[in-house]
C-alpha positions as CSV (number, residue, x, y, z in Angstrom):
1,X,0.0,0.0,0.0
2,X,1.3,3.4,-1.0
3,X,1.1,6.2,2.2
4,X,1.3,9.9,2.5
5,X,4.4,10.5,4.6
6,X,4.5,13.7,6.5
7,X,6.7,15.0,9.4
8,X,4.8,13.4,12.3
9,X,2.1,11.5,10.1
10,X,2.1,8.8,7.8
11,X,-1.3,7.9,6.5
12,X,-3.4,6.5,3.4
13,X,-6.9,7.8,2.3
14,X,-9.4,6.9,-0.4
15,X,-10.1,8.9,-3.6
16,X,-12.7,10.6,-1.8
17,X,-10.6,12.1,0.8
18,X,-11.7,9.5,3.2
19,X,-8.8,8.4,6.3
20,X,-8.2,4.5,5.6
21,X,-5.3,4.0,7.7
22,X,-2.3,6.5,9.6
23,X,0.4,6.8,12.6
24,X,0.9,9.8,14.0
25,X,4.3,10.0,16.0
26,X,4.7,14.0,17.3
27,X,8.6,14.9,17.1
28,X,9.6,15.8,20.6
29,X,13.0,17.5,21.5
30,X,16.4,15.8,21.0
31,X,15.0,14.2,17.7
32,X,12.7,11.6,19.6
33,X,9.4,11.1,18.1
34,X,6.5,9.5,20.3
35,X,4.0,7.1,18.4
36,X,0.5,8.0,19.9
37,X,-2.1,6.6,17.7
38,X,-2.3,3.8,15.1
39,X,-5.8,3.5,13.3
40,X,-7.0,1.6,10.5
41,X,-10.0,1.5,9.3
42,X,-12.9,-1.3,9.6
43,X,-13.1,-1.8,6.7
44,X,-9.1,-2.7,6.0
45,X,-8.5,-4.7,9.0
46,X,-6.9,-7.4,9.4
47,X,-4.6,-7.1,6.0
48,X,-1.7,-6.4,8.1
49,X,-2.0,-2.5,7.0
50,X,-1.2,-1.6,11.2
51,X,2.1,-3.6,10.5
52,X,2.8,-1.5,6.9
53,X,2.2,1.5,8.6
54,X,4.8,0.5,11.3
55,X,7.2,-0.4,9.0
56,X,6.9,2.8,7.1
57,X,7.3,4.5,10.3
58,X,10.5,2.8,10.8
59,X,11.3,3.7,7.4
60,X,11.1,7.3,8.4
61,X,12.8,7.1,11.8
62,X,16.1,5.5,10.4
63,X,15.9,8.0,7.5
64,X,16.2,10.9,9.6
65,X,18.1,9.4,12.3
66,X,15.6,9.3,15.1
67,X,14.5,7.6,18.2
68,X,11.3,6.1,19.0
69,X,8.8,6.4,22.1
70,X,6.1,4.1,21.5
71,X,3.2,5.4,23.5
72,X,-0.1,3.6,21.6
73,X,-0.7,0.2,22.5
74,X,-0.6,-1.0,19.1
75,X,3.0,0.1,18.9
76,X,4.0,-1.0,22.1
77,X,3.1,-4.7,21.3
78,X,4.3,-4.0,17.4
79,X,7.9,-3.4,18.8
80,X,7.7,-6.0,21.2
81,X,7.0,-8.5,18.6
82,X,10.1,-6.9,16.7
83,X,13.4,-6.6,18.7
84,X,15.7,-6.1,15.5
85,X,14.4,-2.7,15.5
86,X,15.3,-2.1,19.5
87,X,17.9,0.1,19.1
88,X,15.4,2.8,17.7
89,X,13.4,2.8,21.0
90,X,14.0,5.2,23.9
């Protein structure tokens, strides 16, 4: 699935403008960014579209050299469930 990436947002919608699925991860200081919320919608769950958007948020983090807080619980159990990507946690 192809996402809009933006500085503390990385999301897909429909044609219609409609929000299918995002991650929002707020930059705090010292280049730390703090994933609060993970949503897809209904109507795309369980395609693994939570775990593309985490990926793509991982993506991001190493790009810019950044750390990760993971603060939503989808994230929190995403990154348990992933320990190669440790060393970008906080």
């Amino acid at each position: 699935m192809n996402f809009t990436i933006e500085s503390n947002r990385i999301y897909k919608q429909d044609g219609q403008g409609k929000l299918l699925a995002e991650v929002l991860f707020p930059e705090n200081a010292g280049g730390m960014v703090t994933v609060t919320h993970t949503f897809v919608d209904e109507s795309l769950r369980g395609q693994g579209i939570a775990d593309e958007l985490m990926k793509a948020l991982v993506s991001e983090v190493i790009l810019n050299n950044k750390k990760i807080s993971p603060v939503c619980s989808y994230a929190v159990k995403w990154f348990s469930k992933h320990p190669e990507h440790s060393d970008l946690l906080v």
